[in-house]
C-alpha positions, 0 to 999 in steps of 0.5 A: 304718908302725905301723898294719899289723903282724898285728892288724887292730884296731891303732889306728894303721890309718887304718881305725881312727882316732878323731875328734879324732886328729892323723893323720901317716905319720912322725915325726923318730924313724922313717924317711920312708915310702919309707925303711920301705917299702924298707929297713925294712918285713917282708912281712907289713906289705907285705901289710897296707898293700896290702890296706888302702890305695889305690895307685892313685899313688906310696907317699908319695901315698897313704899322705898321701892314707890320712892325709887320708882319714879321721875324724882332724881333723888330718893332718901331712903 
């Protein structure tokens, strides 16, 4: 959810984690991933999210299989 607003260098994009991060979609403080994408998420972050991620299954799917999919050693899901 933080990862794709206008900057494409924003450390929250999968694309642009670092080794040894911790990588999660959400945490008690923000809305589940279908919460933001329905309710919460402006155009521009939808656009972002489709042209960065793979959705080839259901949005909580892949935003799990983006977290799992990168240099982060850990993901929460």
């Amino acid at each position: 959810q933080f990862g794709f607003g206008f900057y494409p260098d924003n450390m929250y994009r999968p694309h642009n984690f670092i080794q040894n991060c911790v990588a999660y979609t959400a945490t008690h403080y923000n809305p589940t991933t279908i919460g933001w994408w329905t309710k919460h998420a402006e155009d521009y972050e939808k656009k972002t999210f489709v042209n960065n991620v793979r959705l080839q299954e259901q949005l909580d799917e892949c935003c799990n299989e983006d977290d799992r999919d990168n240099v982060a050693n850990i993901a929460i899901i």
